[in-house]
VOGU-3710 file (C-alpha; in Angstrom, 3 decimals, decimal comma):
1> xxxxxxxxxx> 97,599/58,508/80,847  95,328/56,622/83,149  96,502/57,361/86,206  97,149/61,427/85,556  93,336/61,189/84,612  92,488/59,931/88,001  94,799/61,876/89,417  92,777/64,984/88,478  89,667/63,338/88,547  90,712/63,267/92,187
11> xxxxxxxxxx> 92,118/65,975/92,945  88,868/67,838/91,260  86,537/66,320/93,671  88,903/67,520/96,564  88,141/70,762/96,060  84,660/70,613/95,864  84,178/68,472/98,612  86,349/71,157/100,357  84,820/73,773/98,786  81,629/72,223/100,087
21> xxxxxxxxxx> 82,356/71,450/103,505  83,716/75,183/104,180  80,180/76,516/103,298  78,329/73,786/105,016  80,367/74,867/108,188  79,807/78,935/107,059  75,772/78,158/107,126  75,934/76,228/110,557  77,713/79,202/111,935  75,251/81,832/110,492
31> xxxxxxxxxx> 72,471/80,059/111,562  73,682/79,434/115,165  74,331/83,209/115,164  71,126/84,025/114,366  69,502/81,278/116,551  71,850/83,153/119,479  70,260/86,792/118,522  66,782/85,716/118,341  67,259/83,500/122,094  68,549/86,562/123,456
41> xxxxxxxxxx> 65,553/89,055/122,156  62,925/86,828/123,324  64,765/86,199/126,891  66,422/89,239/127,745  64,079/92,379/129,648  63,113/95,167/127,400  65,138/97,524/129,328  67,916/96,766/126,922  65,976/98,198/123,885  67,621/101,805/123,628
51> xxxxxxxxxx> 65,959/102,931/120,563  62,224/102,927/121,962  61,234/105,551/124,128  60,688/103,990/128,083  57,161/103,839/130,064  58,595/103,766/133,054  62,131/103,722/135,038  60,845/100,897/137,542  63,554/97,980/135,529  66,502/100,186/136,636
61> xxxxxxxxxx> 68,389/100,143/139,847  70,035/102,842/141,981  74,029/102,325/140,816  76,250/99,966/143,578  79,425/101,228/143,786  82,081/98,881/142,550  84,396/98,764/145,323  81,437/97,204/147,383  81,833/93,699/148,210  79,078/90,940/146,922
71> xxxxxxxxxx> 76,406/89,260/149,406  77,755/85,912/147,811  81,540/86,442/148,518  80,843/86,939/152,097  78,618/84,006/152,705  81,575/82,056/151,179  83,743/83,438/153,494  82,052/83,122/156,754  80,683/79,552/155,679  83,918/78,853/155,906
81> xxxxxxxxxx> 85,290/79,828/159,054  82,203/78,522/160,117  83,283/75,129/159,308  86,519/75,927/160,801  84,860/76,947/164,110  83,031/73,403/164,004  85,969/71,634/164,087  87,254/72,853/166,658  84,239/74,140/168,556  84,354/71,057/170,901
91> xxxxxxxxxx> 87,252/71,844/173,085  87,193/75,254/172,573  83,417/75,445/173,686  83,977/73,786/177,127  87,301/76,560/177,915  84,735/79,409/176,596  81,864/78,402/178,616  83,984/78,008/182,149  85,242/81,264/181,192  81,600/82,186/181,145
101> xxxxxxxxxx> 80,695/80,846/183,748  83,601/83,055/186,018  82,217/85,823/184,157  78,961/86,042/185,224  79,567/85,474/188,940  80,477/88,906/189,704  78,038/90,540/186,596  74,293/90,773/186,384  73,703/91,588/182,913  70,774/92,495/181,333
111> xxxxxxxxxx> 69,849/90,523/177,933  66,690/90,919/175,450  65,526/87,204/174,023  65,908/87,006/170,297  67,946/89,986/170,110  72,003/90,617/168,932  74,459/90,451/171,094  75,879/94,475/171,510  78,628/95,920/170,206  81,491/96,130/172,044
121> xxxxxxxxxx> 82,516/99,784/173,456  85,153/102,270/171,546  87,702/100,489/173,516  87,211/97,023/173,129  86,030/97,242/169,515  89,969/97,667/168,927  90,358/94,613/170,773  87,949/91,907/168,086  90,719/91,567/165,862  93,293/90,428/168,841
131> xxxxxxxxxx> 90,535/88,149/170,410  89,881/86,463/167,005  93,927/86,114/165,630  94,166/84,813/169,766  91,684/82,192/169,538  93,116/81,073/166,217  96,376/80,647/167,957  95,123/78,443/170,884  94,022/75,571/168,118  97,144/76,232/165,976
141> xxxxxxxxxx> 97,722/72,558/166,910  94,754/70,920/165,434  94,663/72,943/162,231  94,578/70,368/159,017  95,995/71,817/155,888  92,578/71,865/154,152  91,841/75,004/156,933  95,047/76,653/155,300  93,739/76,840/151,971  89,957/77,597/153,000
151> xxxxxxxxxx> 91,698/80,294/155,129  93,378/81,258/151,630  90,354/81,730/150,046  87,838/83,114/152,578  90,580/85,532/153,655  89,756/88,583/150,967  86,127/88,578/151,512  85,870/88,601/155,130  88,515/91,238/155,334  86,942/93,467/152,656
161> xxxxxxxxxx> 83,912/93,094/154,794  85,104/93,506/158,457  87,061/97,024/156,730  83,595/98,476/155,560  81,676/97,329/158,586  84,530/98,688/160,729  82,704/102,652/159,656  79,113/101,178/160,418  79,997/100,358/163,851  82,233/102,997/164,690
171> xxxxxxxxxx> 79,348/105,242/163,635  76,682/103,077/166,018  79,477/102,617/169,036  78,690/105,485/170,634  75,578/104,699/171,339  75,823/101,241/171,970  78,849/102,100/174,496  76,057/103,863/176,365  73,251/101,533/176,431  75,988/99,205/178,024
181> xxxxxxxxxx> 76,764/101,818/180,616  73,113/102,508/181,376  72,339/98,567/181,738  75,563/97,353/183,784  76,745/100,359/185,512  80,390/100,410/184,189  81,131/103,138/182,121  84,737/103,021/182,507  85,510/99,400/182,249  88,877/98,111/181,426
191> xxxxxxxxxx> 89,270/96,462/178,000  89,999/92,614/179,256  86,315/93,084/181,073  84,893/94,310/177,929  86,712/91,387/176,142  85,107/89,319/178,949  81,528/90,492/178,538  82,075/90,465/174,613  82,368/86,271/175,459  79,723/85,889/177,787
201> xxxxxxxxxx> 77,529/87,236/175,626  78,149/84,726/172,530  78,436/82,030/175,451  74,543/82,640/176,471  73,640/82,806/172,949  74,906/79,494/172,352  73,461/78,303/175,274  70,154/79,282/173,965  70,957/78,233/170,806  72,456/74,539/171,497
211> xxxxxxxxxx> 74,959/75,103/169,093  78,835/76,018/170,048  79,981/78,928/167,967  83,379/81,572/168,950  83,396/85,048/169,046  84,629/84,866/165,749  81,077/82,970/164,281  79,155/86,379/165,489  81,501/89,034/163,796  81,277/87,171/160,609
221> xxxxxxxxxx> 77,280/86,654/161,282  76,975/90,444/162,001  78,604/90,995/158,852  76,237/88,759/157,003  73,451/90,400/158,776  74,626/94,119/157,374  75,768/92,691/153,873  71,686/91,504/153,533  70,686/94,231/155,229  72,803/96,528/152,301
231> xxxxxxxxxx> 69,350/98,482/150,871  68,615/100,116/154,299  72,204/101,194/155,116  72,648/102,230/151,440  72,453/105,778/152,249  75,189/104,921/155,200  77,363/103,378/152,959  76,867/106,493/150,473  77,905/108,923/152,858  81,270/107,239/153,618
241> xxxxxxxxxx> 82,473/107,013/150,274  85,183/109,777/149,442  84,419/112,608/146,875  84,329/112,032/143,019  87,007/114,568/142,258  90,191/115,515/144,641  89,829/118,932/145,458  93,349/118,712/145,750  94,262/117,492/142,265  94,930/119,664/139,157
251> xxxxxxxxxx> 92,431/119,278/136,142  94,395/120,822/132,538  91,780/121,350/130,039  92,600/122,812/126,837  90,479/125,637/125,290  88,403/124,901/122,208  90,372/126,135/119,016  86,919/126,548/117,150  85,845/129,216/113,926  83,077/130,159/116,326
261> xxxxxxxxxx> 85,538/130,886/119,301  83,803/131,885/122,470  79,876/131,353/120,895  80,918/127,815/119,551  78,115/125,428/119,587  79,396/121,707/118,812  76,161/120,257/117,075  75,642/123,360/115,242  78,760/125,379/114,327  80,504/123,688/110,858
271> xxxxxxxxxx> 84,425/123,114/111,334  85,690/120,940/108,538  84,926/122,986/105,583  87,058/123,510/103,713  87,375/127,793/102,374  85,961/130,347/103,430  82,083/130,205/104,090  79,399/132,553/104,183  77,687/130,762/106,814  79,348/128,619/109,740
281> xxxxxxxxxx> 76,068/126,873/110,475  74,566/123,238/109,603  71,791/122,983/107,242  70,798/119,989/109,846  72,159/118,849/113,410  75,362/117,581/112,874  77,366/116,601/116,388  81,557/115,771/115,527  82,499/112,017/115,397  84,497/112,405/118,291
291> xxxxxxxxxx> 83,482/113,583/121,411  84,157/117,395/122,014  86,506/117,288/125,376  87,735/120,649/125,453  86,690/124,222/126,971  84,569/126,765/125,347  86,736/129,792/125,688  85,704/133,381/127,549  84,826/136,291/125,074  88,127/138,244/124,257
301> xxxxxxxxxx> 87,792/141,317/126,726  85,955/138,436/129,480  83,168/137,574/130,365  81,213/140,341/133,490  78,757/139,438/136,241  75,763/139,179/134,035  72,733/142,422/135,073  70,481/140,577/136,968  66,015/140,799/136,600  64,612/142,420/135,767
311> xxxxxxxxxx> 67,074/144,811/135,065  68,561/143,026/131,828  65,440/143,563/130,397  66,598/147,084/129,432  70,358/146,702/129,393  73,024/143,985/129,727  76,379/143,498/129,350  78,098/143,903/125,806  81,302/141,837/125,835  78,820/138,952/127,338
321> xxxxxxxxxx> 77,763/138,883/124,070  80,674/140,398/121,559  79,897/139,013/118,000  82,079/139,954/115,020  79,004/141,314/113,015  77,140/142,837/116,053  78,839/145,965/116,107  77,630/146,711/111,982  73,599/145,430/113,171  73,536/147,587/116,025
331> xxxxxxxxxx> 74,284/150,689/114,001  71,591/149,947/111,996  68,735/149,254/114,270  66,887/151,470/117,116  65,296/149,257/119,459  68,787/148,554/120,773  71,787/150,722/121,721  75,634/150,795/122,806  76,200/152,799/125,888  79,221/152,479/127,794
341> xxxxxxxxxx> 79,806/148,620/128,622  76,007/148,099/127,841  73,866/147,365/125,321  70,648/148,973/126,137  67,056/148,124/124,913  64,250/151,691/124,581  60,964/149,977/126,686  58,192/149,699/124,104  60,877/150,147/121,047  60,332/147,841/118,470
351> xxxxxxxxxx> 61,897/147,005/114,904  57,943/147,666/114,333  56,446/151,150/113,927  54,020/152,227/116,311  55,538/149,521/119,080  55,217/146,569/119,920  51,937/147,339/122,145  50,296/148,496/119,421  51,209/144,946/117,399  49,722/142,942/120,353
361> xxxxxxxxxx> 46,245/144,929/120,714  45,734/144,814/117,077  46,206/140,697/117,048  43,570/140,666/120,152  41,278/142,814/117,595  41,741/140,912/114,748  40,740/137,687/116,508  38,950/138,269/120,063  39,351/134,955/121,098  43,076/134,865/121,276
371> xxxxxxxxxx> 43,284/136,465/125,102  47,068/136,765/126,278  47,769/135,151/129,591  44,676/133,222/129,780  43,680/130,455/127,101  46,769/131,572/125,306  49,892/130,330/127,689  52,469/128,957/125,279  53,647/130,448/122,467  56,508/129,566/119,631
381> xxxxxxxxxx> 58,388/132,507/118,299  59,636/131,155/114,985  63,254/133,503/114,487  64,602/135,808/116,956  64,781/139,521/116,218  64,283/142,209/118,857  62,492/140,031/121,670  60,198/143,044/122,212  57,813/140,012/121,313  58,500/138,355/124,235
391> xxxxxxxxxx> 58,895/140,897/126,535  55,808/142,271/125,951  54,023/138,764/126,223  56,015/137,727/129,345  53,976/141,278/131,389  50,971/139,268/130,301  51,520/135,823/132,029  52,441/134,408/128,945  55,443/131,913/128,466  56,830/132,420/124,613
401> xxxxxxxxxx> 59,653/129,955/123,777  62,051/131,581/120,909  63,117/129,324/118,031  66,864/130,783/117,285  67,191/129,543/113,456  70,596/128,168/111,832  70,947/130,762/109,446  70,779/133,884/112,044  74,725/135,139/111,703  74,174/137,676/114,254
411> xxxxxxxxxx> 73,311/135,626/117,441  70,355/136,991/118,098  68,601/134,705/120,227  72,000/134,938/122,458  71,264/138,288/123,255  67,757/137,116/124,362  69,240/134,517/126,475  71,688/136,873/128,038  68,338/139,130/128,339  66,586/136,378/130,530
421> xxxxxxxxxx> 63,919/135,776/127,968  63,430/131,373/126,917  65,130/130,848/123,923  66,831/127,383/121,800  69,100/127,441/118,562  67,888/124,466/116,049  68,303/124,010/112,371  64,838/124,272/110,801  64,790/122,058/107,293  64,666/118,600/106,579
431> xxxxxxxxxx> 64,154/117,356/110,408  61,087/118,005/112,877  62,290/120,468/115,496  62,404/118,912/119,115  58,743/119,268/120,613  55,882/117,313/120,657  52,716/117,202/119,179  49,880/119,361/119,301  51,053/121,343/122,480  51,598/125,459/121,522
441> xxxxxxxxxx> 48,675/127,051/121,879  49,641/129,993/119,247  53,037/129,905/116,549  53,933/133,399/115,703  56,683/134,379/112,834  57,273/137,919/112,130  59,145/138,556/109,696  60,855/135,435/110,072  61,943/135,314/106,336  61,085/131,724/105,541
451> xxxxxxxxxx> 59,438/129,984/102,617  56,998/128,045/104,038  55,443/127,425/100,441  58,642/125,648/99,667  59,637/121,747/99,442  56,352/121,440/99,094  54,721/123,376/102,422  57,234/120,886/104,787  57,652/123,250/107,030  54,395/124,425/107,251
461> xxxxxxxxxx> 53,303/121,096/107,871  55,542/120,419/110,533  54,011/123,579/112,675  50,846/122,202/111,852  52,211/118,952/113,641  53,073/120,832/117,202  50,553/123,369/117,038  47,202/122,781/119,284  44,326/121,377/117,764  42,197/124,872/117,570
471> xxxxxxxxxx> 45,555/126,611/117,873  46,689/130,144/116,236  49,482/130,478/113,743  49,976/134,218/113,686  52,569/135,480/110,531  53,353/138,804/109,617  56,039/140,526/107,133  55,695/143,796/105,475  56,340/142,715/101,832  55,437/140,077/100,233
481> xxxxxxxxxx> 55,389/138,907/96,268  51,591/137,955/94,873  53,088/134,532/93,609  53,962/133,965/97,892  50,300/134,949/98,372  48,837/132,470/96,121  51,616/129,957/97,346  50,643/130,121/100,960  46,996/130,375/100,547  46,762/126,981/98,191
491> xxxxxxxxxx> 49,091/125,446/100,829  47,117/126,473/104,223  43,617/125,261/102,218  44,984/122,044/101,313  45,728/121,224/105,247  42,087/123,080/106,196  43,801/126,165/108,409  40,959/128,455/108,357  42,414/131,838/107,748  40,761/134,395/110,926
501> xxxxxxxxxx> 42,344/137,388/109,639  44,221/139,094/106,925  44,577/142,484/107,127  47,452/145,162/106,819  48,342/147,549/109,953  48,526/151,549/108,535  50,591/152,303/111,891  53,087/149,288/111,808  53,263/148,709/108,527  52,898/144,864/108,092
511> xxxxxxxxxx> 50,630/142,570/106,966  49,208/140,527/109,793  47,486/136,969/108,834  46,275/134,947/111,664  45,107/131,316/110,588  43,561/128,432/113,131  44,551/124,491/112,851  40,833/122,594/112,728  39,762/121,048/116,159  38,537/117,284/114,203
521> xxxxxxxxxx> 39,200/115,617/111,456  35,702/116,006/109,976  36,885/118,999/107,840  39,660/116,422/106,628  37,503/113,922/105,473  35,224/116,624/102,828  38,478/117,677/100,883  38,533/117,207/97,444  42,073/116,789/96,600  43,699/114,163/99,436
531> xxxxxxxxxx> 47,397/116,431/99,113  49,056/116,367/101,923  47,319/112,749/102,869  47,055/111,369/106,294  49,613/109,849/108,049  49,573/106,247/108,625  48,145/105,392/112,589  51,571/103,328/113,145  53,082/106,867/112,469  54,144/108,207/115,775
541> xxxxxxxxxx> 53,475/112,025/115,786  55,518/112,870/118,819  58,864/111,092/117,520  61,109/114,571/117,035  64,806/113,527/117,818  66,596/112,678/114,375  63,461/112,318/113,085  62,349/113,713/109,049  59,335/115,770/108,357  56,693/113,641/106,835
551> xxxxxxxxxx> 54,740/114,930/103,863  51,091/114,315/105,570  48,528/115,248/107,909  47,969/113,404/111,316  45,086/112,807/112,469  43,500/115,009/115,244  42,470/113,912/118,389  39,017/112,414/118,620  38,378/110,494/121,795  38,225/112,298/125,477
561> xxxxxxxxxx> 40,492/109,765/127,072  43,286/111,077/124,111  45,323/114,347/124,522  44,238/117,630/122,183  40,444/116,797/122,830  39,531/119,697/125,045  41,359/123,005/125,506  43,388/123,503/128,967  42,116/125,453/131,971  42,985/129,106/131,708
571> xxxxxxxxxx> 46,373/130,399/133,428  47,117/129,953/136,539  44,753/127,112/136,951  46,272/125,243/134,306  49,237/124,723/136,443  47,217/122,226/139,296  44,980/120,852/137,109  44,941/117,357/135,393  43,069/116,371/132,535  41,728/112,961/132,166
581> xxxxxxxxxx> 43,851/111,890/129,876  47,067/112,118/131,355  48,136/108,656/133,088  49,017/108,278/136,750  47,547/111,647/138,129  48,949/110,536/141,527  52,735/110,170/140,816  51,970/113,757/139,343  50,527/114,957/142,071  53,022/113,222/144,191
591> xxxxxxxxxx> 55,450/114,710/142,587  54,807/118,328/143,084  54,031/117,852/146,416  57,874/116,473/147,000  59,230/119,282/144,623  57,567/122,191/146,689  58,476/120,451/149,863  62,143/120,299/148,441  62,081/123,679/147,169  60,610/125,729/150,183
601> xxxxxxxxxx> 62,734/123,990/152,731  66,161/123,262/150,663  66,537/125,149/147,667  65,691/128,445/148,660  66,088/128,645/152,274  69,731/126,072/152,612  71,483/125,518/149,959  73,053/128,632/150,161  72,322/130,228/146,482  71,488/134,256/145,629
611> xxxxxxxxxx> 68,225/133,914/144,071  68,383/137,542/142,865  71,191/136,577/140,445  69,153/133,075/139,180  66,913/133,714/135,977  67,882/131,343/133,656  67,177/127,397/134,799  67,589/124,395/133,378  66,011/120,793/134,490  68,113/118,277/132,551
621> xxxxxxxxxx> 66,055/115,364/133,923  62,520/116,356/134,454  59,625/114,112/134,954  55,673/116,083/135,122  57,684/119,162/135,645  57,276/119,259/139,167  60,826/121,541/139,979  59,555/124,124/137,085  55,857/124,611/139,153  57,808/124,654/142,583
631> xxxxxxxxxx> 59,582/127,858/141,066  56,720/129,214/139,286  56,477/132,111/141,780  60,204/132,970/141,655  61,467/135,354/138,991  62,716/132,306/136,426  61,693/130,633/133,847  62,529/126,772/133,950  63,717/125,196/130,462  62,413/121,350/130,982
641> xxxxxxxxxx> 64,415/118,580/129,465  63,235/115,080/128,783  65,802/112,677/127,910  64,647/110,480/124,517  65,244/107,778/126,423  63,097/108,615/129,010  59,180/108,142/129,401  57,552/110,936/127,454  56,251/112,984/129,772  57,109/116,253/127,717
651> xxxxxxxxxx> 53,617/116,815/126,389  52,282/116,663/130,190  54,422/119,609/130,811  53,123/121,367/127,957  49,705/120,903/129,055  50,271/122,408/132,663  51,608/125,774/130,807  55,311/124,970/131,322  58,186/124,680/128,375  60,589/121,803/127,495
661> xxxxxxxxxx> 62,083/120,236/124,970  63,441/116,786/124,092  67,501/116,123/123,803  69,626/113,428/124,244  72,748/113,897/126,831  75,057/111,974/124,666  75,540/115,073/122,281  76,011/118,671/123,153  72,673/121,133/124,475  71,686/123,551/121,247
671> xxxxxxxxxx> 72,246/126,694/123,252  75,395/129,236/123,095  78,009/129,240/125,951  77,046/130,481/129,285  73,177/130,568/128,776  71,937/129,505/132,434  72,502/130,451/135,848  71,622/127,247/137,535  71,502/123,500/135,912  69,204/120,930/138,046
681> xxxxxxxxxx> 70,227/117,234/137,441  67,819/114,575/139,469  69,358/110,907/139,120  70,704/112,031/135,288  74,255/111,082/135,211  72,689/107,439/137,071  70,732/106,987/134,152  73,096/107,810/131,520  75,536/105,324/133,487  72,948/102,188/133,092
691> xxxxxxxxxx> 72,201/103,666/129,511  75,503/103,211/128,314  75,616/99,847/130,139  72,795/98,446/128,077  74,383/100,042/124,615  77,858/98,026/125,823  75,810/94,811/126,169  74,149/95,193/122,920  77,091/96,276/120,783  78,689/92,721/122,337
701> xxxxxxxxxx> 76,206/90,679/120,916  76,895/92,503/117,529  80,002/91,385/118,024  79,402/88,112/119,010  77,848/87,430/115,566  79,755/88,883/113,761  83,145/86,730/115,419  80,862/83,527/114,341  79,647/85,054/111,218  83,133/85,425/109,479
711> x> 84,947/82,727/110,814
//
């Protein structure tokens, strides 16, 4: 009985000390895990951070192809044969030398102190590899077996390096060969005398030098010398690199088997429900889980050459933009008609009575101060219905951006596109759409059927976050319930929008109400009830990509040196002139001067495109919006992108009188199928390259923890 008792006394306290010593080792591990993540945050460069927006590109490098051969494997190489050439370099000095020496008798040659030795002519450059495998041979007797395996080793770098100098020098031969005819007065010398001269040349430089190094030595130096030298023959190197895709190999891309066919939109359109639905849209941005690799397909009947400006303002092509339930709203409206292959648009017809003329002069009555194409610039058109809107505006020097909602079933802001007016498809709920802060000088919504009382004014407070400090928000609808009146007018006093003008139109029909965003926070400060409150200062107002509305008020703009402060310059000045808050005025300036010079002398002139059939343009890398105010006298409009990754320079854009609009290139643009003529991408594919680089290297730390974490 004893000794079972100890047994299990013994076997007891086994286990725990096992027990024991498994999560002693389990807490050294964590801990070492976590000592590893915090060593690498404080040590490794901020560039690596991909969830904070960047100040500046200056950490990243131009991409190095990876064929291209390392500064580090080549100094190996030809330290090397370097030692291999001082082995032997005493005997083989004194033959080279009275070679030299025979040389020179019959030669005077002309020589530069301090300078390279030249290249050899187009025929004897075929003869360096000969003169080097030929000196090799003549020592073949004193080679030790150590100079076998350094040969071993050196042998892929030097080659790798003599094939990709072999271009650089072919390229400079020519003229070298004739700087060597000019100086010695034998153009047509045989290739032993250029072999000759090749040696007499390394034989005075080692004179001068005191030291006794082959032919060999100053290939391998000269390769050095261009490996070092690899930032200024960059471009060189560039241009001798074969094309990305073979233009003789066959590409098969299946066609995109969507329920939105040829108008698909992969962050927008719904495909795994399950039934039939009334709608086919998200309520919210929504990209797939795996990446869409497949083609949009052509409309049914195909797609035609698109009318080009300024015709399509009046008529464009109606199997461009074939929609199941377009045939049913056409036959029910009159600003827009089926002739023929066309649709066709009346001039000055509007889903408004009395026109859409009419509309605009009665807005400049209401409120004088609003004057089109001059203070106001930039406007938001909240839901896309005729475009007569934006027509109208776009005769007045004014640049309206159309908001195409989720919930619009007929594609209307398609038609717009196709049209040539500015136009983007977003969901409009729960997220902040993807502009910054404070930069639309007026928001207009007619009849734009949206509840902007609802969810507790959201909405309403995030187009008081991107509208212009003194700013116009202009709505009109023709009906509207008294309980939406009293809604709307408790909601637009709680945020202090000081309502300009309410009054009802006897031509149009519709109630116009034009309200103004306060210009300081003054007005803020005197209300009663604090509902909506203001947002925190940490809270950063111009954070729009995946980001949620917030339920509060930010504070306006007080201080000159901040943005919103002071109203821009009217149009056309506004496009050349900087306010004093914007940062680094002269990489601005300096970069519309190199976007004008780029565009006057390239892009119009030799790059062989038909400007007459260009309207629609896209920058999908833009900086200050330099390429969009290069083309501000062409007949385009220029939709600027800023990457979320990028610097935010999007709100400088804004303030010149330019559009844009924030997106990340990792997911799919929220636009319909063919909506521009021309895409412009500066360094973007570059940038997504190192981008995705950085994400690698952080998701293998991750994984690094997480191996030590669960072991």
């Amino acid at each position: 009985m004893a000794i079972a008792k100890f047994g299990r006394l013994a076997k007891r306290s086994y286990k725990s000390y096992k027990s024991f010593g498994f999560g002693v080792k389990l807490t050294a591990v964590v801990i070492l895990g976590l000592c590893f993540v915090f060593v690498w945050s404080v040590f490794s460069p901020n560039s690596f951070s991909v969830t904070d927006r960047r100040d500046t590109f200056d950490d990243i490098a131009e991409p190095v192809s990876g064929h291209r051969p390392t500064t580090t494997t080549a100094h190996s190489g030809v330290e090397l044969r370097k030692k291999e050439i001082r082995d032997n370099g005493e005997e083989g000095g004194k033959e080279e030398k009275k070679k030299i020496q025979s040389s020179e008798a019959g030669k005077d040659k002309k020589r530069i102190n301090a300078s390279p030795p030249l290249k050899p002519s187009s025929k004897d450059q075929k003869k360096v590899p000969k003169v080097k495998k030929h000196g090799n041979d003549n020592n073949n007797n004193k080679v030790k077996p150590k100079k076998e395996v350094d040969e071993e080793k050196a042998q892929g770098a030097t080659e790798r390096s003599e094939d990709e100098n072999l271009e650089d020098e072919k390229q400079e031969q020519d003229v070298n060969g004739n700087e060597e005819e000019t100086e010695n007065g034998e153009g047509n010398d045989s290739n032993e005398e250029g072999q000759v001269e090749g040696e007499a040349e390394n034989g005075e430089g080692t004179e001068e030098g005191g030291s006794d190094l082959s032919d060999t030595l100053d290939v391998d130096e000269e390769n050095v010398e261009k490996l070092e030298d690899d930032s200024a023959n960059s471009k060189k190197k560039k241009k001798n690199l074969g094309p990305l895709f073979d233009p003789n190999a066959q590409y098969a891309w299946k066609l995109c088997s969507t329920r939105s066919k040829h108008n698909y939109i992969p962050c927008i359109d719904i495909e795994g429900g399950i039934g039939r639905l009334q709608g086919y849209r998200h309520h919210e941005r929504s990209c797939p889980k795996t990446s869409v690799m497949c083609l949009v397909p052509l409309p049914h009947d195909g797609y035609g050459t698109p009318v080009t400006w300024p015709e399509s303002k009046l008529k464009i092509m109606y199997k461009n933009v074939a929609h199941p339930k377009l045939a049913a709203f056409i036959k029910s409206q009159d600003w827009v008609m089926e002739d023929g292959d066309y649709l066709t648009f009346p001039q000055n017809q509007s889903i408004l009575k009395g026109g859409i003329q009419h509309y605009l002069e009665s807005v400049e009555e209401m409120v004088p101060d609003i004057e089109w194409g001059k203070n106001i610039r930039v406007v938001l058109n909240i839901g896309c219905t005729d475009s007569s809107f934006v027509a109208s505006l776009l005769e007045k020097n004014v640049l309206v951006l159309t908001l195409g909602l989720k919930n619009d079933l007929v594609d209307l802001a398609q038609l717009a596109l196709e049209r040539g007016f500015p136009a983007v498809v977003s969901p409009f709920a729960l997220r902040r759409i993807p502009f910054p802060s404070g930069v639309f000088d007026a928001i207009h919504c007619g009849e734009c059927s949206i509840s902007w009382h609802a969810n507790g004014g959201k909405l309403l407070l995030e187009i008081n976050r991107i509208l212009r400090p003194g700013g116009y928000f202009i709505l009109s609808s023709k009906h509207n319930s008294i309980e939406m009146e009293e809604a709307m007018s408790k909601l637009t006093a709680s945020i202090c929008w000081n309502i300009l003008a309410d009054k009802s139109d006897e031509v149009s029909d519709v109630g116009v109400k034009i309200f103004q965003k306060p210009e300081s926070n003054d007005i803020y400060v005197l209300r009663r009830k604090k509902i909506p409150p203001l947002c925190k200062e940490n809270e950063n107002p111009d954070a729009a990509w995946y980001v949620s509305i917030k339920t509060c008020l930010h504070a306006i703009p007080s201080s000159i040196e901040e943005r919103g402060t002071e109203w821009p310059e009217e149009w056309p000045k506004r496009l050349e002139s900087f306010p004093d808050w914007i940062n680094n005025k002269e990489k601005l300036i300096a970069e519309n001067e190199h976007w004008k010079s780029i565009v006057n002398n390239s892009y119009l002139n030799g790059m062989g495109i038909n400007w007459t059939t260009v309207r629609n343009v896209m920058d999908m890398k833009t900086i200050y919006g330099g390429f969009a105010a290069a083309l501000s006298q062409q007949n385009v409009w220029v939709m600027n992108v800023v990457p979320v990754h990028a610097p935010d320079t999007l709100p400088t854009i804004y303030e010149r009188g330019l559009i844009g609009i924030y997106h990340d290139w990792c997911e799919s643009f929220g636009t319909y199928p063919r909506s521009y003529d021309l895409l412009h991408a500066d360094h973007l594919f570059s940038r997504l390259k190192n981008r995705l680089t950085q994400l690698f290297l952080s998701f293998a730390i991750l994984l690094y923890y997480c191996f030590f974490a669960f072991l």
